[in-house]
N, C-alpha and C positions, 0 to 999 in steps of 0.2 A: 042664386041667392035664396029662393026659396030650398032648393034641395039643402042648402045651410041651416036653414030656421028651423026643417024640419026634424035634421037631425042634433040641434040644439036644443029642441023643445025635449027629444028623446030620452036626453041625457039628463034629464032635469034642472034646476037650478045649479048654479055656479056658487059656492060660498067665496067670499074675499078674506083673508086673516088678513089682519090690525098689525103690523108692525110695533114693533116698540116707541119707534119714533113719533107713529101715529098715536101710541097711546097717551105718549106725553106731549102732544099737542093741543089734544082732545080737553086733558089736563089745565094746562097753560090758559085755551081759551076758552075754560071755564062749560064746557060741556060734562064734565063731570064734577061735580060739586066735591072740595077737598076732604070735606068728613064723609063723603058715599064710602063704602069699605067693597071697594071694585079692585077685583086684580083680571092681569091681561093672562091668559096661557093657552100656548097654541095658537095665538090670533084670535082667542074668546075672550070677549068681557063677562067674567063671572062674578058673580053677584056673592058677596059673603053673606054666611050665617049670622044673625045678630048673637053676640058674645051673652049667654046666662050667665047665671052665680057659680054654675058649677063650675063652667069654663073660667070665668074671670079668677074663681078660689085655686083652683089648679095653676093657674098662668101667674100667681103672684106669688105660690110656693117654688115652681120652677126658675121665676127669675130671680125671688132671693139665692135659689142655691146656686144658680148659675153666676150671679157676681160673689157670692164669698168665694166660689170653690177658682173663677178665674184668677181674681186678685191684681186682675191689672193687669195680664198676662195676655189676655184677649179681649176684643170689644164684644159686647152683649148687647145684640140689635131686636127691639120690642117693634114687633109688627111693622115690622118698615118695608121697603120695597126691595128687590132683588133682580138686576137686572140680565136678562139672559135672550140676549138677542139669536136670532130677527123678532123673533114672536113670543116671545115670554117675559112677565114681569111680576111676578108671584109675592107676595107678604107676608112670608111665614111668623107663625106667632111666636118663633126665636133663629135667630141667628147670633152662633158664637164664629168672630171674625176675626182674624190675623191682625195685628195690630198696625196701625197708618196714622199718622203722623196729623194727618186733617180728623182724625173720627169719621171720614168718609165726609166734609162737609162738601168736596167740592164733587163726588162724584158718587152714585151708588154703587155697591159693594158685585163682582159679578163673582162668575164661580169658583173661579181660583182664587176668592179672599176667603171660604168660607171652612171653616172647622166641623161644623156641624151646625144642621137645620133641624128644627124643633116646630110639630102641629102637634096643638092639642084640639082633640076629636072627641064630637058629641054627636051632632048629627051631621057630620063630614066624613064619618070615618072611612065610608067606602070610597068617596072620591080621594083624600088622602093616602091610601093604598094603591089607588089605582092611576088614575090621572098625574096626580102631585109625583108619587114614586115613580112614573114614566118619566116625568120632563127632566127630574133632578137626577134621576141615575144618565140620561141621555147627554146632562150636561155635568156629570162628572162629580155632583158632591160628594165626598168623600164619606159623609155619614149621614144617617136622616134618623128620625124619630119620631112616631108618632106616640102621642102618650092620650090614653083613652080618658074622657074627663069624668066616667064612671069612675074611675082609680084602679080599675082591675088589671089591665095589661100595657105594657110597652113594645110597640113593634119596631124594631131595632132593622137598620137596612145598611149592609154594607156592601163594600167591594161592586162599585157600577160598573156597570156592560154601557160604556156608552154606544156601541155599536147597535144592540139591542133592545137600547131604553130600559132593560133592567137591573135589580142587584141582585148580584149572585147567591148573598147570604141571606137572611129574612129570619129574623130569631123573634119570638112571643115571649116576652118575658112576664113573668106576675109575681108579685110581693106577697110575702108568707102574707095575707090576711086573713084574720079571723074574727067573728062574728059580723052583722049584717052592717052595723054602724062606721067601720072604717072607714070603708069607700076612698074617697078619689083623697083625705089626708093624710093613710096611712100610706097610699100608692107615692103620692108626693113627698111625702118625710123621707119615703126611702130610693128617693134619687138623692140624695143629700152622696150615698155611696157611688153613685155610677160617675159621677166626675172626679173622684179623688185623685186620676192618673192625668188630670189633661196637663199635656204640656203644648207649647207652642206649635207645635207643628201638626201634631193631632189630637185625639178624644180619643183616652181608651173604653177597653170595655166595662161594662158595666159588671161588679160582682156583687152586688147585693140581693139580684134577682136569682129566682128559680127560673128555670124553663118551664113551660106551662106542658110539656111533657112529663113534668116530675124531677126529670136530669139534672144536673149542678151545672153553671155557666161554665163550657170550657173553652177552645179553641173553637173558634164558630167555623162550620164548617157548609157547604154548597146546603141547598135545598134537597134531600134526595140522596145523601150521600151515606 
């Protein structure tokens, strides 16, 4: 017994992850307060960014364009929950979702409803690269976005390794802007173009951007290639 302690003390601390089930228990009996803006990933409770102006201005030009440009085509989920068991249960601040009969009332949407995931990033943007792009390529979203809430770039993530947790493609996109004052409205106006192909079954590319290479959007191609 003791040669056990000793070598458990070694090892140091044990972390336990949160299941999903446990997260929405914790939920239910009110151990987390329903306005807390807490998502579960990985079996962490992580603590959200409180939403500024910049971010809420961005998050209100993206979901006007994302319901004109749907039209009823797809559902458009504003920060709601995403269920991705055992241990993930993420909020991204857009989900455009296959269409269902309930609007998801009787059940949350998991990764095979999902068209495309949308974070807009202010002071997240590395865990949104890093973290967020792990869980969601490992579970298969088809497409991700993070849209910077400076207004200056779009990091576009396609084609997931869910083997590897990553996407094979990774494009930077940026909006001709000019001069100091555009910022995060003229970044916004000009997704009005990057949906104009969605159709049911996916999201295409976006062609209103430049690559932040200089290049012209083409055929997205591997990282490195």
């Amino acid at each position: 017994m003791a040669v056990h302690s000793l070598m458990s003390a070694a090892r140091g601390p044990v972390r336990h992850k949160l299941s999903v089930a446990d997260f929405e228990r914790m939920v239910e009996a009110g151990i987390l307060e329903p306005d807390r803006r807490v998502e579960l990933l990985e079996g962490e409770l992580i603590d959200m960014a409180p939403i500024g102006p910049p971010h809420a201005s961005v998050s209100n030009r993206i979901n006007r364009v994302l319901v004109e440009r749907t039209a009823g085509r797809a559902v458009v989920s504003v920060q709601n929950p995403l269920k991705l068991p055992p241990h993930s249960m993420p909020q991204p601040d857009f989900l455009v979702l296959r269409p269902r009969g309930d609007d998801y009332g009787f059940a949350h949407p998991g990764a095979d409803d999902v068209l495309l995931a949308v974070e807009v990033a202010d002071t997240s943007l590395h865990y949104d690269r890093t973290q967020k792009a792990k869980v969601y390529a490992a579970y298969g979203i088809v497409e991700y976005w993070i849209v910077e809430a400076a207004g200056r770039r779009l990091h576009r993530h396609l084609q997931p390794r869910l083997q590897e947790a990553r996407y094979a493609v990774v494009d930077v996109l940026t909006p001709p802007v000019r001069g100091r004052g555009a910022g995060a409205a003229a970044a916004a106006a000009r997704l009005r173009g990057t949906l104009a192909g969605l159709r049911r079954s996916r999201v295409r590319a976006p062609q209103r951007f430049a690559r932040s290479d200089g290049r012209r959007p083409g055929k997205a191609r591997p990282r490195g290639a």
